[in-house]
CHARMM-style PDB file with segment names, atoms N, HN, CA, C and O in Angstrom:
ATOM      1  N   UNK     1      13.831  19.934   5.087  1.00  0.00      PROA
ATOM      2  CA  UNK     1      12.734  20.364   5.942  1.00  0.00      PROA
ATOM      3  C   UNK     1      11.419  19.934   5.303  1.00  0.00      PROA
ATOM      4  O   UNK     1      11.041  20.514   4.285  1.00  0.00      PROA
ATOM      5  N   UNK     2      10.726  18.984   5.822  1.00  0.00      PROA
ATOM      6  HN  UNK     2      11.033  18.513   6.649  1.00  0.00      PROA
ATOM      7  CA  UNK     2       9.369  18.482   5.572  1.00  0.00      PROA
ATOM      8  C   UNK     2       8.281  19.741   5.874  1.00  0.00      PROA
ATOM      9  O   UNK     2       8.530  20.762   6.515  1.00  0.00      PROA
ATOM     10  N   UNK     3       7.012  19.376   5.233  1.00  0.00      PROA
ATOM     11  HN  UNK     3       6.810  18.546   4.713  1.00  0.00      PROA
ATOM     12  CA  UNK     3       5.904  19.826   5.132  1.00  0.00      PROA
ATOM     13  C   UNK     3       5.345  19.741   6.333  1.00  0.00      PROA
ATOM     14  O   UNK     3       5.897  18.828   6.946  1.00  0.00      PROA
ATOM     15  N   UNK     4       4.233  20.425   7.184  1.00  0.00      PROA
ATOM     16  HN  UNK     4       3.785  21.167   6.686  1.00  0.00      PROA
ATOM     17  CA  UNK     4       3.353  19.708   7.989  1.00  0.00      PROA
ATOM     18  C   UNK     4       2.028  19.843   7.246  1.00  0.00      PROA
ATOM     19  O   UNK     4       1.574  20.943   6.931  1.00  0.00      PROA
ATOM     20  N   UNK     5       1.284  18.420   6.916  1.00  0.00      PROA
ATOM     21  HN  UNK     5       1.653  17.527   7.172  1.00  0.00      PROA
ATOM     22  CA  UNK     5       0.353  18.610   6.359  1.00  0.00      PROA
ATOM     23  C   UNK     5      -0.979  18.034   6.677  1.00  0.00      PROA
ATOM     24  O   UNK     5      -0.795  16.816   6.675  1.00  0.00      PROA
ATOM     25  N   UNK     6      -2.393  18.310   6.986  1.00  0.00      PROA
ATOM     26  HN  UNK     6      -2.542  19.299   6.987  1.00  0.00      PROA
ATOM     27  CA  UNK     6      -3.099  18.357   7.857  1.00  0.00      PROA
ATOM     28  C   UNK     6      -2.856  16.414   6.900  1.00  0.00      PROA
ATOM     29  O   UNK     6      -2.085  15.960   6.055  1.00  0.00      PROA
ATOM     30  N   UNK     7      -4.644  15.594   8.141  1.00  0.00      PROA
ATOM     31  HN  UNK     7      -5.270  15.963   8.828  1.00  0.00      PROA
ATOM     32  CA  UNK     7      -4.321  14.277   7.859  1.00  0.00      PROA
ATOM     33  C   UNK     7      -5.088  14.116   6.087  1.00  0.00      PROA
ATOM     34  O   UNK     7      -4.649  13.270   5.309  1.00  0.00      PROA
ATOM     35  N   UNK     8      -5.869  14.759   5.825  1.00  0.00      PROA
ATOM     36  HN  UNK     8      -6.225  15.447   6.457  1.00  0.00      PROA
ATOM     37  CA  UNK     8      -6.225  14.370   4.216  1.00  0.00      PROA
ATOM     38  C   UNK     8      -5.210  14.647   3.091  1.00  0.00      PROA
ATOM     39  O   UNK     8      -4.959  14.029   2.056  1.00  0.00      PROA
ATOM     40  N   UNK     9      -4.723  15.740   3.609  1.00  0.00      PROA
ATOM     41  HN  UNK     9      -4.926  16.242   4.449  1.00  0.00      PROA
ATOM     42  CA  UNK     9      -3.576  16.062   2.550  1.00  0.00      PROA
ATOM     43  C   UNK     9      -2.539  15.158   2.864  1.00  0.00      PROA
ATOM     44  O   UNK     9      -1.612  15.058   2.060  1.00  0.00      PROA
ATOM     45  N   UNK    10      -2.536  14.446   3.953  1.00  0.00      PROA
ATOM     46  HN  UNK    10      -3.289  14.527   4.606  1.00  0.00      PROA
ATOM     47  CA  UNK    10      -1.185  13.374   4.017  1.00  0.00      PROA
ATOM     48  C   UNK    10      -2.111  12.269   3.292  1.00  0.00      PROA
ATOM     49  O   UNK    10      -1.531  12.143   2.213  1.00  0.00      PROA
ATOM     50  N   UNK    11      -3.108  11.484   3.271  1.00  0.00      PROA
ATOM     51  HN  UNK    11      -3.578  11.587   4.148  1.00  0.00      PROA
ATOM     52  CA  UNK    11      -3.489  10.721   2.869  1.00  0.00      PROA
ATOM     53  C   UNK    11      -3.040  10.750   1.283  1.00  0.00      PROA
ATOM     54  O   UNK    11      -2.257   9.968   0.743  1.00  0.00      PROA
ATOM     55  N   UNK    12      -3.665  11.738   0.740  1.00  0.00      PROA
ATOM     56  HN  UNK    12      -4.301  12.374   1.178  1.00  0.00      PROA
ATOM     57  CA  UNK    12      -3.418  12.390  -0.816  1.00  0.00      PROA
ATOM     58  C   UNK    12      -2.485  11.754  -1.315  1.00  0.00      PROA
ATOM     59  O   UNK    12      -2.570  10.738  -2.004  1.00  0.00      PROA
ATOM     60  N   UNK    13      -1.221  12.521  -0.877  1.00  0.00      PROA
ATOM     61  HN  UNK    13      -1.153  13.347  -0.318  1.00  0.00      PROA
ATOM     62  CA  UNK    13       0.042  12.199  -0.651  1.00  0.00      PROA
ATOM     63  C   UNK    13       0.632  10.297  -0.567  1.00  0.00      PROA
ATOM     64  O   UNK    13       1.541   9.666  -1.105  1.00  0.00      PROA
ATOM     65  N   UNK    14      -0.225  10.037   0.187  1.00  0.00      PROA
ATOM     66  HN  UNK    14      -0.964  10.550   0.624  1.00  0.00      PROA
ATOM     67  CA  UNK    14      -0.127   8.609   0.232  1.00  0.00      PROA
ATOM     68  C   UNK    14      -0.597   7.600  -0.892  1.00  0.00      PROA
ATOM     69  O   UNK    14      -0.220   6.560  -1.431  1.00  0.00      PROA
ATOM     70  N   UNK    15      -1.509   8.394  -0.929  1.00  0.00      PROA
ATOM     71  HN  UNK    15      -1.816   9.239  -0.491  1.00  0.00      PROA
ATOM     72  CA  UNK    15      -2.008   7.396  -2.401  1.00  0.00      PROA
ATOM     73  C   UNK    15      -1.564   7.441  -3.370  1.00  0.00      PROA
ATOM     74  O   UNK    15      -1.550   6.511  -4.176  1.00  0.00      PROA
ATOM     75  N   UNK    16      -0.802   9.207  -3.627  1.00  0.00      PROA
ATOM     76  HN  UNK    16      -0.813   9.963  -2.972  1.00  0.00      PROA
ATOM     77  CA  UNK    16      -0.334   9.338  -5.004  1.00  0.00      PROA
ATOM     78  C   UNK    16       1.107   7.807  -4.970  1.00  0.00      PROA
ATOM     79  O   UNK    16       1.304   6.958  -5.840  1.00  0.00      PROA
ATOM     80  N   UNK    17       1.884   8.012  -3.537  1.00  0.00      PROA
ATOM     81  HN  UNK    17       1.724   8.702  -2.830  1.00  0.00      PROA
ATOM     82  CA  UNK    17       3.276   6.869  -3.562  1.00  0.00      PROA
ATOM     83  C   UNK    17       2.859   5.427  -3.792  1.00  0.00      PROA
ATOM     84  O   UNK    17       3.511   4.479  -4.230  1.00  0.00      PROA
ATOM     85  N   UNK    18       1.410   5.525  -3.318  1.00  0.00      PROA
ATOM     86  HN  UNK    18       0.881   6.295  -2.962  1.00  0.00      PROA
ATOM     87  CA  UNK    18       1.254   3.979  -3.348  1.00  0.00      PROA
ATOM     88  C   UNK    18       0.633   3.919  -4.670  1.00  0.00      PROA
ATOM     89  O   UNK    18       0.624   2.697  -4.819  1.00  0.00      PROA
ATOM     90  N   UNK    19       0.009   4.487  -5.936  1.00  0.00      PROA
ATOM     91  HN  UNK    19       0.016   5.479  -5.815  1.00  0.00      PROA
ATOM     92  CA  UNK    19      -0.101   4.826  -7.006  1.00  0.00      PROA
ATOM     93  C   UNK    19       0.836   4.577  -7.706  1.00  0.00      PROA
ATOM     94  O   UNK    19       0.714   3.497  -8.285  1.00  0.00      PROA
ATOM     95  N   UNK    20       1.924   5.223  -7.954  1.00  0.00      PROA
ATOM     96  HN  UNK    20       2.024   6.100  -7.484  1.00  0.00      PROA
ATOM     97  CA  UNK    20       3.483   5.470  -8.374  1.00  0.00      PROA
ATOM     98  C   UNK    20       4.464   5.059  -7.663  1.00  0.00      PROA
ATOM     99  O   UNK    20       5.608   5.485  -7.821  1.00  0.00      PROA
ATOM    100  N   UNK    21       4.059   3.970  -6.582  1.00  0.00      PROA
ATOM    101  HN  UNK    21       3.130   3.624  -6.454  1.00  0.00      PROA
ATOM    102  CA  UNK    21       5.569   3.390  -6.069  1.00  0.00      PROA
ATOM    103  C   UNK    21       6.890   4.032  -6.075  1.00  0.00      PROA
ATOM    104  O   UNK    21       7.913   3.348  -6.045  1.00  0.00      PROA
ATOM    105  N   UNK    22       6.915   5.282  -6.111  1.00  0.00      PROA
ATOM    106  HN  UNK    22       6.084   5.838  -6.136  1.00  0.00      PROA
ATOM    107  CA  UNK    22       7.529   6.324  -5.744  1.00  0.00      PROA
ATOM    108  C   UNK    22       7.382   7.281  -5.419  1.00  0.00      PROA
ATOM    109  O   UNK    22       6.553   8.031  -5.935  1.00  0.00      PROA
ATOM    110  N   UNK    23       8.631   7.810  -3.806  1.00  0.00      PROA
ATOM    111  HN  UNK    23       9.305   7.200  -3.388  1.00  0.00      PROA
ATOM    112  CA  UNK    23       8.355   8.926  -3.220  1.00  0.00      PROA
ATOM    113  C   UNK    23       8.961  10.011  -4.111  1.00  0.00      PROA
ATOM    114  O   UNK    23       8.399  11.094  -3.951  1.00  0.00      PROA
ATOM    115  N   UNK    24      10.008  10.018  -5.054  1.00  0.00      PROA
ATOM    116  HN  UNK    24      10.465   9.138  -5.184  1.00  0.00      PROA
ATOM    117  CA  UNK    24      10.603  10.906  -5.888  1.00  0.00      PROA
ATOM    118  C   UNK    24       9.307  11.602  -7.334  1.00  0.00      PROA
ATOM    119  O   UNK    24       8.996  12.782  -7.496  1.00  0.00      PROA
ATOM    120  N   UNK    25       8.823  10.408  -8.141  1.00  0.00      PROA
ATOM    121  HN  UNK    25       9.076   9.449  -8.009  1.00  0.00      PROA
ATOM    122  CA  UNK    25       7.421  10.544  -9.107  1.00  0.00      PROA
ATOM    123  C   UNK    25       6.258  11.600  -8.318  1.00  0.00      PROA
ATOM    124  O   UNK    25       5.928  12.693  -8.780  1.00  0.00      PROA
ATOM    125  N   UNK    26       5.807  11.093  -7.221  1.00  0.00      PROA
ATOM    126  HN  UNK    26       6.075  10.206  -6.846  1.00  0.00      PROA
ATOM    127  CA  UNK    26       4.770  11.469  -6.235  1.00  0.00      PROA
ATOM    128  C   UNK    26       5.653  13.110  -6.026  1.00  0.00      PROA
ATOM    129  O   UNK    26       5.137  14.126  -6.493  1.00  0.00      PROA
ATOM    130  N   UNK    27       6.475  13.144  -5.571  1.00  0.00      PROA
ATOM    131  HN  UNK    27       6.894  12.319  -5.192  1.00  0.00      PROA
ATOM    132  CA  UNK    27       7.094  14.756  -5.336  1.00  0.00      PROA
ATOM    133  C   UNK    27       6.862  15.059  -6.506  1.00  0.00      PROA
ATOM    134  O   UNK    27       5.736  15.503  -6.732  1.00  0.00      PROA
ATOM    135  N   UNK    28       7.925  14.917  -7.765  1.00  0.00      PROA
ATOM    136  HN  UNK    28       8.839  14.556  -7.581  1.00  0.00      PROA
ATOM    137  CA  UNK    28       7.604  15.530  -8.656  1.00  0.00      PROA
ATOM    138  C   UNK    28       5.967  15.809  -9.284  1.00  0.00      PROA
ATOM    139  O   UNK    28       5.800  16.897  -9.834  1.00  0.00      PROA
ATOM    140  N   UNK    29       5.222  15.212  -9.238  1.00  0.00      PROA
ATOM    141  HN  UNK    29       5.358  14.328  -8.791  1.00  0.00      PROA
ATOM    142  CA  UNK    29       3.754  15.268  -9.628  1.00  0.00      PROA
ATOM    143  C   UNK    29       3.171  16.163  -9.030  1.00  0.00      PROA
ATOM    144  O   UNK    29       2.417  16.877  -9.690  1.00  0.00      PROA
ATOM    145  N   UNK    30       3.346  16.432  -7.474  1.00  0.00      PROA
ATOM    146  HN  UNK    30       3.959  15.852  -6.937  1.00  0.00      PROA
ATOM    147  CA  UNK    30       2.641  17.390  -6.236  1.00  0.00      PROA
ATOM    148  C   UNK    30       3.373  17.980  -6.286  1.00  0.00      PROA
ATOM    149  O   UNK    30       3.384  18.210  -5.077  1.00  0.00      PROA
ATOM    150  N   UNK    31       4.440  18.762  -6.780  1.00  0.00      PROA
ATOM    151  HN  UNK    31       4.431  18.575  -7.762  1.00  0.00      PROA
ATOM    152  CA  UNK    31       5.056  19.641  -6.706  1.00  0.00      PROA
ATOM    153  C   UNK    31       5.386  20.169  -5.108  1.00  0.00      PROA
ATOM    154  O   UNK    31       5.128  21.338  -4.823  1.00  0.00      PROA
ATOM    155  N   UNK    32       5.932  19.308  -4.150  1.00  0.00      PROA
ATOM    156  HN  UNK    32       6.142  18.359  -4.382  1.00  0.00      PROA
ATOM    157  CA  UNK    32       6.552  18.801  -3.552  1.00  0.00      PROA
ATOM    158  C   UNK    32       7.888  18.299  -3.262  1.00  0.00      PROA
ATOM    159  O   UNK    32       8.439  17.481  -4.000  1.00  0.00      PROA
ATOM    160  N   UNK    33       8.619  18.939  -1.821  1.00  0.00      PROA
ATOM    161  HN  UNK    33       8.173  19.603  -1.222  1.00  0.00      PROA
ATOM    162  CA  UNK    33       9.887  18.357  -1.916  1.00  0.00      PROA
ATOM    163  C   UNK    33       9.654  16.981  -1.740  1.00  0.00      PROA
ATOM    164  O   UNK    33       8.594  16.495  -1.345  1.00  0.00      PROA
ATOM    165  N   UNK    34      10.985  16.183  -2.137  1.00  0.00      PROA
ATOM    166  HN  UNK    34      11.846  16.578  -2.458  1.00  0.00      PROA
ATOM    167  CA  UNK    34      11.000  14.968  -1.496  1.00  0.00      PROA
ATOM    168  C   UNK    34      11.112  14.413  -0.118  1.00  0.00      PROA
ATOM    169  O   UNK    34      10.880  13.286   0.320  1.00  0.00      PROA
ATOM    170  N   UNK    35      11.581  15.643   0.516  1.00  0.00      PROA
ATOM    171  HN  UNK    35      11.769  16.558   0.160  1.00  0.00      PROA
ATOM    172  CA  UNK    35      11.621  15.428   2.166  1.00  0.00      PROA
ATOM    173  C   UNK    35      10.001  15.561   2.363  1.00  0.00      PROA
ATOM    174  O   UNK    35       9.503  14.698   3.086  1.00  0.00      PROA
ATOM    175  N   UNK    36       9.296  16.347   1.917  1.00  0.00      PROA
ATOM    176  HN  UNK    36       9.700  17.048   1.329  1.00  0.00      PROA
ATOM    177  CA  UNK    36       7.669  17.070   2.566  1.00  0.00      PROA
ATOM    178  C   UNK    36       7.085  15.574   2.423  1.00  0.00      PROA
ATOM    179  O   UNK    36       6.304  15.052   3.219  1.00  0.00      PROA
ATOM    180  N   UNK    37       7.615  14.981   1.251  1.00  0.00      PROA
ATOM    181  HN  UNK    37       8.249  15.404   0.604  1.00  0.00      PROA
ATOM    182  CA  UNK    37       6.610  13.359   0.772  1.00  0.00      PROA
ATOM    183  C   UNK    37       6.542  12.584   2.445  1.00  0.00      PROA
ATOM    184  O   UNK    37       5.685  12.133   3.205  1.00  0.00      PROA
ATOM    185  N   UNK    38       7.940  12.769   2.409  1.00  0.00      PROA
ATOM    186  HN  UNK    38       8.636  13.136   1.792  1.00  0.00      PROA
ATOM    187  CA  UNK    38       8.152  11.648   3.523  1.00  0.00      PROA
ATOM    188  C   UNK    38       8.066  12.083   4.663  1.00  0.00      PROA
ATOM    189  O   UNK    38       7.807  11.172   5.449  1.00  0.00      PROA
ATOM    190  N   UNK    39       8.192  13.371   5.286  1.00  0.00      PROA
ATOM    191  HN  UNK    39       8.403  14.111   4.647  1.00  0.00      PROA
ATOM    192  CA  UNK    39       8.069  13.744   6.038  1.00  0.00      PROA
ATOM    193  C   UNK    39       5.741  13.776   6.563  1.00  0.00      PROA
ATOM    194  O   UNK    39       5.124  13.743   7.628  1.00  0.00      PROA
ATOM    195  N   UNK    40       5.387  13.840   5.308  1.00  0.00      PROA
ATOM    196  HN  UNK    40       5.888  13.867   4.443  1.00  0.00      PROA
ATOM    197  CA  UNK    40       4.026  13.525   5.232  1.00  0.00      PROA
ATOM    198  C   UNK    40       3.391  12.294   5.854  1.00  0.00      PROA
ATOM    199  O   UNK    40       2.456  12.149   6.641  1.00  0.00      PROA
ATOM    200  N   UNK    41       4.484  11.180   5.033  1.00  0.00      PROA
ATOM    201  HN  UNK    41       5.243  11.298   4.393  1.00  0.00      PROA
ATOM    202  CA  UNK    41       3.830   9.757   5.314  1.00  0.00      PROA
ATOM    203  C   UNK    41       4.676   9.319   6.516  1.00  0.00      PROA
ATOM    204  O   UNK    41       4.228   8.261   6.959  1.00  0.00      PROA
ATOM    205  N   UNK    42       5.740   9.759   7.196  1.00  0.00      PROA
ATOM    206  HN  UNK    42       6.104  10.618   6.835  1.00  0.00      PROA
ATOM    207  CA  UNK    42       5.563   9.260   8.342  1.00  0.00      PROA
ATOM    208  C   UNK    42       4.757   9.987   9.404  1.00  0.00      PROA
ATOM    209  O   UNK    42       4.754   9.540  10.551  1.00  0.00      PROA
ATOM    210  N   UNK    43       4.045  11.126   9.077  1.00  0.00      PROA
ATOM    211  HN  UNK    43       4.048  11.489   8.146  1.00  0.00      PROA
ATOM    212  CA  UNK    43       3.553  11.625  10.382  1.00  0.00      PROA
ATOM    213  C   UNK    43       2.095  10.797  10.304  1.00  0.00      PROA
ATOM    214  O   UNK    43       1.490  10.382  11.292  1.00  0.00      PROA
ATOM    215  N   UNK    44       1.663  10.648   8.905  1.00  0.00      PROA
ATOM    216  HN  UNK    44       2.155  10.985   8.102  1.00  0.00      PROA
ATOM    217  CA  UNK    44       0.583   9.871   8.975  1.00  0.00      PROA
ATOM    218  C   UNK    44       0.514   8.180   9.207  1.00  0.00      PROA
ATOM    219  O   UNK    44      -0.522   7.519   9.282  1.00  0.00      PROA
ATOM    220  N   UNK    45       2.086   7.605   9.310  1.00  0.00      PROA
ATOM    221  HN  UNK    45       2.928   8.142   9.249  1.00  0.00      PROA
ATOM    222  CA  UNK    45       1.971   6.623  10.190  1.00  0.00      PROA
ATOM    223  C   UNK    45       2.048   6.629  11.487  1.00  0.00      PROA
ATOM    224  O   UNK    45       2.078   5.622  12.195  1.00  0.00      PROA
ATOM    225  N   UNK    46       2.090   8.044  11.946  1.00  0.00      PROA
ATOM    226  HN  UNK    46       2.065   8.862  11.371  1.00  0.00      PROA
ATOM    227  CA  UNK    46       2.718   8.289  13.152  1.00  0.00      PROA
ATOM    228  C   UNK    46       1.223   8.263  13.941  1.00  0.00      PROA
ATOM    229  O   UNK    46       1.091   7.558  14.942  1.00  0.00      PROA
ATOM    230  N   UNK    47       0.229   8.990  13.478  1.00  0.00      PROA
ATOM    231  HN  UNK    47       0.337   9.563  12.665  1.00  0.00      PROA
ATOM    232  CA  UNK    47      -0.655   9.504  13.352  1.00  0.00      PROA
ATOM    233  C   UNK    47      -1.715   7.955  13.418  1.00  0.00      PROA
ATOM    234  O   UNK    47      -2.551   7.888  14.319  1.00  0.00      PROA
ATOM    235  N   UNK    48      -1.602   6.950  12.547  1.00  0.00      PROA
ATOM    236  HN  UNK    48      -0.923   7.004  11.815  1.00  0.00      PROA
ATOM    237  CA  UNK    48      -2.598   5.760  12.518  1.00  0.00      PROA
ATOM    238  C   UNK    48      -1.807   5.058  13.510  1.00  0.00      PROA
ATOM    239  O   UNK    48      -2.519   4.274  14.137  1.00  0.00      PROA
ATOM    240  N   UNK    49      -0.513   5.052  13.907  1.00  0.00      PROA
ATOM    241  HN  UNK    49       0.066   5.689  13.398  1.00  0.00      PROA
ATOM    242  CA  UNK    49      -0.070   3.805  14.637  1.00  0.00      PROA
ATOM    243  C   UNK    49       0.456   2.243  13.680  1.00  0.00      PROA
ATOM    244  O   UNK    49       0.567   1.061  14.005  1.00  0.00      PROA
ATOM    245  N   UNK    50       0.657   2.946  12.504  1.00  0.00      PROA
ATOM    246  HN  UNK    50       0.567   3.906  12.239  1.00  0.00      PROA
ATOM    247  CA  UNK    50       0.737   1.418  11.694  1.00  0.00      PROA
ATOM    248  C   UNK    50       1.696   1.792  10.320  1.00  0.00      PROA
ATOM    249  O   UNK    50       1.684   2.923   9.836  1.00  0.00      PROA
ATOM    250  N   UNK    51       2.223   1.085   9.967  1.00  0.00      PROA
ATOM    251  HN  UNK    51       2.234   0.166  10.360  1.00  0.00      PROA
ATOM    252  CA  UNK    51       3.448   1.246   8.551  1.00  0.00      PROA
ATOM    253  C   UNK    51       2.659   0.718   8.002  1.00  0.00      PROA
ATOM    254  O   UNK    51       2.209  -0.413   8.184  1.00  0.00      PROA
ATOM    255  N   UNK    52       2.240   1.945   6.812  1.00  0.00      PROA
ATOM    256  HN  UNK    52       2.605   2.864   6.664  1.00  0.00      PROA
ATOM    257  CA  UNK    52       1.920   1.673   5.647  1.00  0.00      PROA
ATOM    258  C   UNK    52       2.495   1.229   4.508  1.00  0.00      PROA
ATOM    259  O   UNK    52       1.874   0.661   3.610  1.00  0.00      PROA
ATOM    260  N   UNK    53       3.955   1.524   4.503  1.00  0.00      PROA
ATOM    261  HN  UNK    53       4.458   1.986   5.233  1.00  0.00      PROA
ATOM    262  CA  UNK    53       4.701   1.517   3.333  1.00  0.00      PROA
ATOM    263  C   UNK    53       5.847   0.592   3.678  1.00  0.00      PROA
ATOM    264  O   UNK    53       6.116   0.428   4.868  1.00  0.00      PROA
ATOM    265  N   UNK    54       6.365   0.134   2.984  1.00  0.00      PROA
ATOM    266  HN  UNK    54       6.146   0.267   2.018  1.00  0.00      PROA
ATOM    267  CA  UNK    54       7.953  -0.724   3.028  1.00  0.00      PROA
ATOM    268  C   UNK    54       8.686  -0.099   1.935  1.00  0.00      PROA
ATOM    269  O   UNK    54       8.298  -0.218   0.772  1.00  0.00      PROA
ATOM    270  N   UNK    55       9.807   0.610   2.276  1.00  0.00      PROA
ATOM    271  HN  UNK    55      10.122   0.706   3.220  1.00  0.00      PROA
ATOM    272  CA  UNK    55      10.582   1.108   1.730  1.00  0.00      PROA
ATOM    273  C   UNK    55      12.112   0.489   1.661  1.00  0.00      PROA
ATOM    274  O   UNK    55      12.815   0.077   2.583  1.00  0.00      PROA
ATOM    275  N   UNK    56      12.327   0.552   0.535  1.00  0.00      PROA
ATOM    276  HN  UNK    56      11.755   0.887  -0.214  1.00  0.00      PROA
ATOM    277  CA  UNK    56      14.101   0.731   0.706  1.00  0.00      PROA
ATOM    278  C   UNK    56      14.419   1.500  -0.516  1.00  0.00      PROA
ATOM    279  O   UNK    56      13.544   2.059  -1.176  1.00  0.00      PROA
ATOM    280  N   UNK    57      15.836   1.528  -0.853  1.00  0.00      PROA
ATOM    281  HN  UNK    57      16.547   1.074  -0.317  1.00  0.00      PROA
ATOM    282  CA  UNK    57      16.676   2.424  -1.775  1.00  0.00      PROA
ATOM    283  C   UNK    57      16.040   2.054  -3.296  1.00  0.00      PROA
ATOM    284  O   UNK    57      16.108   2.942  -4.146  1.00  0.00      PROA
ATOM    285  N   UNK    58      15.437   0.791  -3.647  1.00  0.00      PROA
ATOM    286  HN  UNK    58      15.382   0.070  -2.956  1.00  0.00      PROA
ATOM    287  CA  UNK    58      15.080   0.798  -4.739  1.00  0.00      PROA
ATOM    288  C   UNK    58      13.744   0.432  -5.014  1.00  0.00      PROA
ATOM    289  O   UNK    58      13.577  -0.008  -6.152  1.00  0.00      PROA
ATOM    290  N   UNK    59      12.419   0.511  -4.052  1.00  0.00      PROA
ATOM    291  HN  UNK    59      12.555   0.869  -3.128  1.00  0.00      PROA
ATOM    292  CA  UNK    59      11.080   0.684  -4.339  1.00  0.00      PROA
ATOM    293  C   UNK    59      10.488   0.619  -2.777  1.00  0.00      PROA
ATOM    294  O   UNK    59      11.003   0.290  -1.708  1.00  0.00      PROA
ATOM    295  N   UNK    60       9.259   1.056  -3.130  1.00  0.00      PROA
ATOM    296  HN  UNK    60       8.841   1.323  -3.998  1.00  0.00      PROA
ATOM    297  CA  UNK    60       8.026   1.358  -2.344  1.00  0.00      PROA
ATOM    298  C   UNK    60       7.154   0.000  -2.532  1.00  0.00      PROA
ATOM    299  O   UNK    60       7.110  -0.477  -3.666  1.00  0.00      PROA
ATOM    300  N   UNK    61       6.411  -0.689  -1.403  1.00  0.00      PROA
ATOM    301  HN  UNK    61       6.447  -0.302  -0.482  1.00  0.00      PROA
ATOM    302  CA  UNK    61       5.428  -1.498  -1.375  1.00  0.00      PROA
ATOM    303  C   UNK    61       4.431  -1.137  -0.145  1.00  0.00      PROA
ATOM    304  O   UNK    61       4.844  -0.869   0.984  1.00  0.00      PROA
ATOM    305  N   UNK    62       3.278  -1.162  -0.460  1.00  0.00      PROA
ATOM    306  HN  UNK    62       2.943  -1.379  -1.377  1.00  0.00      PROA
ATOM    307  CA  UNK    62       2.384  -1.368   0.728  1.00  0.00      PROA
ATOM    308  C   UNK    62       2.587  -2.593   1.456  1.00  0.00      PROA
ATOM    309  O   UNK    62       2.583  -3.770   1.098  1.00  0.00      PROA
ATOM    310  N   UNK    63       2.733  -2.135   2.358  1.00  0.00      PROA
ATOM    311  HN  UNK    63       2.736  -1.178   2.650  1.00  0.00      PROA
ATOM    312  CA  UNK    63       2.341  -3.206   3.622  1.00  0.00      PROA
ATOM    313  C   UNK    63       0.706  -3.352   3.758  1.00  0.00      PROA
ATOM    314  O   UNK    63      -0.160  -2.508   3.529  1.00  0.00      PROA
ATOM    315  N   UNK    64       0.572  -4.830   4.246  1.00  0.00      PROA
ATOM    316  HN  UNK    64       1.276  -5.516   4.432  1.00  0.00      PROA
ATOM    317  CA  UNK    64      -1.195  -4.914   5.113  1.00  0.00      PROA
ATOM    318  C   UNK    64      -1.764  -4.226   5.151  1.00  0.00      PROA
ATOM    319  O   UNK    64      -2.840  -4.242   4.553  1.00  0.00      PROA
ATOM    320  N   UNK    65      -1.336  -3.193   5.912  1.00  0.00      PROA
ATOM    321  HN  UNK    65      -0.462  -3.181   6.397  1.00  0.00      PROA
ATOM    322  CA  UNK    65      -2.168  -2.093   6.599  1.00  0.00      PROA
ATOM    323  C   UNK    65      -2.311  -1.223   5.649  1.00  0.00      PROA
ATOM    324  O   UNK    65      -3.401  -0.659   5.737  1.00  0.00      PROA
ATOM    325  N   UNK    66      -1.505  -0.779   4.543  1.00  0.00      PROA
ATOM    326  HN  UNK    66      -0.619  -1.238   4.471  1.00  0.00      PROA
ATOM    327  CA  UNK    66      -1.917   0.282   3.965  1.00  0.00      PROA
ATOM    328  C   UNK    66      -2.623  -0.217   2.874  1.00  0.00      PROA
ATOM    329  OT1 UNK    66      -3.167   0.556   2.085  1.00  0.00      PROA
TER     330      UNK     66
END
């Protein structure tokens, strides 16, 4: 069960992953589940209309847009 978190605190959130190229580091740091991370950054792509992040099983990259 994710977080709902207004849009600055998702931003936060965003910078810490794109900071630390990880959504697991970024939880642990914000003391944060790992679902709330992600559940964060997709509402705030949901929210801009645009993928910020490229994900798979073994790292995080910004995309363009983010």
């Amino acid at each position: 069960m994710g977080v709902n978190l207004d849009k600055l605190s998702a931003m936060q959130v965003f910078v810490r992953v794109a900071e630390l190229a990880s959504f697991t580091k970024a939880a642990e740091q914000m003391r944060i589940q790992k679902g709330g991370i992600s559940s964060a950054i997709q509402q705030l792509e949901s929210q801009m209309g645009v993928r910020l992040l490229y994900r798979t099983t073994r790292k995080v990259q910004l995309t363009q847009d983010g």
